[in-house]
C-alpha positions in Angstrom: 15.5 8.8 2.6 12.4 7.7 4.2 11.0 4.0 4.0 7.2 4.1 3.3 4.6 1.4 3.2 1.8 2.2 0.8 -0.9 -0.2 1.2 -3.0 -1.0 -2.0 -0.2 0.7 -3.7 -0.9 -1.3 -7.2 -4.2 0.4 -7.3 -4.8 4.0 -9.5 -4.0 6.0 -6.3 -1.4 4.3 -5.4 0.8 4.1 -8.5 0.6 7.3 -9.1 1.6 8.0 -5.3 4.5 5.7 -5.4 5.8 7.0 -8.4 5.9 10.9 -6.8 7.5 9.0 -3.4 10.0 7.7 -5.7 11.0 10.9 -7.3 11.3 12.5 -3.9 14.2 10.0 -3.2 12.2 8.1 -0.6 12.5 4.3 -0.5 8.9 2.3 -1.3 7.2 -1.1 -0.4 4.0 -1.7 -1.6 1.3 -4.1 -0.4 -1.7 -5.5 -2.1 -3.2 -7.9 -4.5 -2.6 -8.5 -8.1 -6.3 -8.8 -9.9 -7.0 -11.0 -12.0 -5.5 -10.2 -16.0 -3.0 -7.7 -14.4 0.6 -8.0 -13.1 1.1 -5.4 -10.4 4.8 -6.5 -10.4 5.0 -5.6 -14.0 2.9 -2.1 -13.2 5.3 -1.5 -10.6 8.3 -2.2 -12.6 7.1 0.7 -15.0 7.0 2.9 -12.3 10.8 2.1 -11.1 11.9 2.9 -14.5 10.1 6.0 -15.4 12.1 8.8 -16.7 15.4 6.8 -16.5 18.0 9.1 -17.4 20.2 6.9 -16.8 20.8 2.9 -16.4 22.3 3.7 -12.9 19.9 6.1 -11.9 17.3 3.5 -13.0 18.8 0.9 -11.1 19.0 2.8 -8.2 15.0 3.7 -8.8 14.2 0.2 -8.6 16.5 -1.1 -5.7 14.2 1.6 -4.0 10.8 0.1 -4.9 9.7 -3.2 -3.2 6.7 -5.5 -3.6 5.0 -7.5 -1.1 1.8 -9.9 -1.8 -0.8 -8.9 1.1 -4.1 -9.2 1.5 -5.6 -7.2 4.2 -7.9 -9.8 5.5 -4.4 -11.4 6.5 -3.2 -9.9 9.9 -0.7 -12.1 9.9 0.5 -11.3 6.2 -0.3 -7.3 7.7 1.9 -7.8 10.0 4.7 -9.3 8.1 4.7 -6.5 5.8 5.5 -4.2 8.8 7.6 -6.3 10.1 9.7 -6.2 6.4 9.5 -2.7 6.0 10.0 -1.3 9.1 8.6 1.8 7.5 8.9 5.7 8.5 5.7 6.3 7.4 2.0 4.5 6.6 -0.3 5.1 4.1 -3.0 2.6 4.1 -5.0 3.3 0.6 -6.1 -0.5 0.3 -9.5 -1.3 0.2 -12.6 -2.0 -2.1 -13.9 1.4 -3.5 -15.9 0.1 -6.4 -19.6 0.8 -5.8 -20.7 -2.3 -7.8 -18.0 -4.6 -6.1 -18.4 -3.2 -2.9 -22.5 -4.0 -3.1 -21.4 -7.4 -4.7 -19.8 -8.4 -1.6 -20.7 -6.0 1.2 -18.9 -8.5 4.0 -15.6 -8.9 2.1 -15.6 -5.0 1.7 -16.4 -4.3 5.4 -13.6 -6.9 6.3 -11.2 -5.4 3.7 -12.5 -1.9 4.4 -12.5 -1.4 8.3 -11.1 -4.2 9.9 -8.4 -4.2 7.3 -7.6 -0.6 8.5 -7.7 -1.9 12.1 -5.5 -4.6 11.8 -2.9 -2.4 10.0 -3.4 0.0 13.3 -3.2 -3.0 15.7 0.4 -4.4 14.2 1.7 -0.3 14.7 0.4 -0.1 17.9 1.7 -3.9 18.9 5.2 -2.7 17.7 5.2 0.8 18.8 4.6 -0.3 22.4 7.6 -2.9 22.5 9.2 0.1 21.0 10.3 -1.6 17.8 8.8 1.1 16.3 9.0 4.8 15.1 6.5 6.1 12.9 7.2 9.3 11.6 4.0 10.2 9.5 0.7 8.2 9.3 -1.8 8.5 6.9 -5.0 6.7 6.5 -7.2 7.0 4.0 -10.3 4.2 4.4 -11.8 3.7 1.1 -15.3 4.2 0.8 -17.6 2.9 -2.5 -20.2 5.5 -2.4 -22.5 5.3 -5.2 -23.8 8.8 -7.3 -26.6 9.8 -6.0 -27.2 7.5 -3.2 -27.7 8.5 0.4 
């Protein structure tokens, strides 16, 4: 069983993601933050107990599934969420990616988009080199908002 971190995991990519790591048997901690009118926990909770075929098996589901508040702004809540997990494996999918939020607030989505994604690559790379850390697959996908038609 692998332990993967899935960044922005409350987001559409990322729930469906987390619920196809969960049904390979790997263990999952999702990062993000809960907008407003929505309950990421509770999203999250549906994804532990999809298909329960049983209560054990659906226990089991959700001992694997783990939630933390992050913000990737934070480098120090980044790098606590690391620090939790001590994941196998990375995939950053955090990020703004809609076009009219993105133009809304082009600083907060340059500081969520790319410096976000280098603050999750400077905690690895802190740990990696005091060797308290072994990542065995890294993905990371840097959102974009690109709007139809624009160039």
């Amino acid at each position: 069983m692998r332990r993967v971190l899935v960044t922005g995991g409350s987001g559409f990519v990322g729930q469906w993601l987390t619920k196809a790591l969960l049904a390979a048997g790997d263990e999952v901690t999702v990062t993000g933050l809960e907008p407003a009118g929505h309950s990421a926990t509770r999203q999250l909770g549906n994804l532990a107990e999809a298909e329960p075929p049983s209560r054990r098996a659906a226990q089991m589901r959700s001992s694997r599934l783990h939630w933390i508040p992050a913000d990737m702004r934070d480098a120090a809540a980044v790098d606590q969420a690391i620090e939790i997990t001590r994941p196998d494996a990375i995939i950053h999918l955090a990020g703004i990616s809609f076009p009219p939020e993105a133009e809304r607030v082009p600083v907060a989505t340059y500081d969520v988009n790319v410096l976000g994604a280098i603050r999750l690559l400077a905690a690895v790379t802190t740990r990696r080199k005091a060797g308290t850390m072994r990542l065995m697959a890294w993905l990371l996908l840097v959102p974009h908002a690109h709007r139809r038609g624009a160039r």
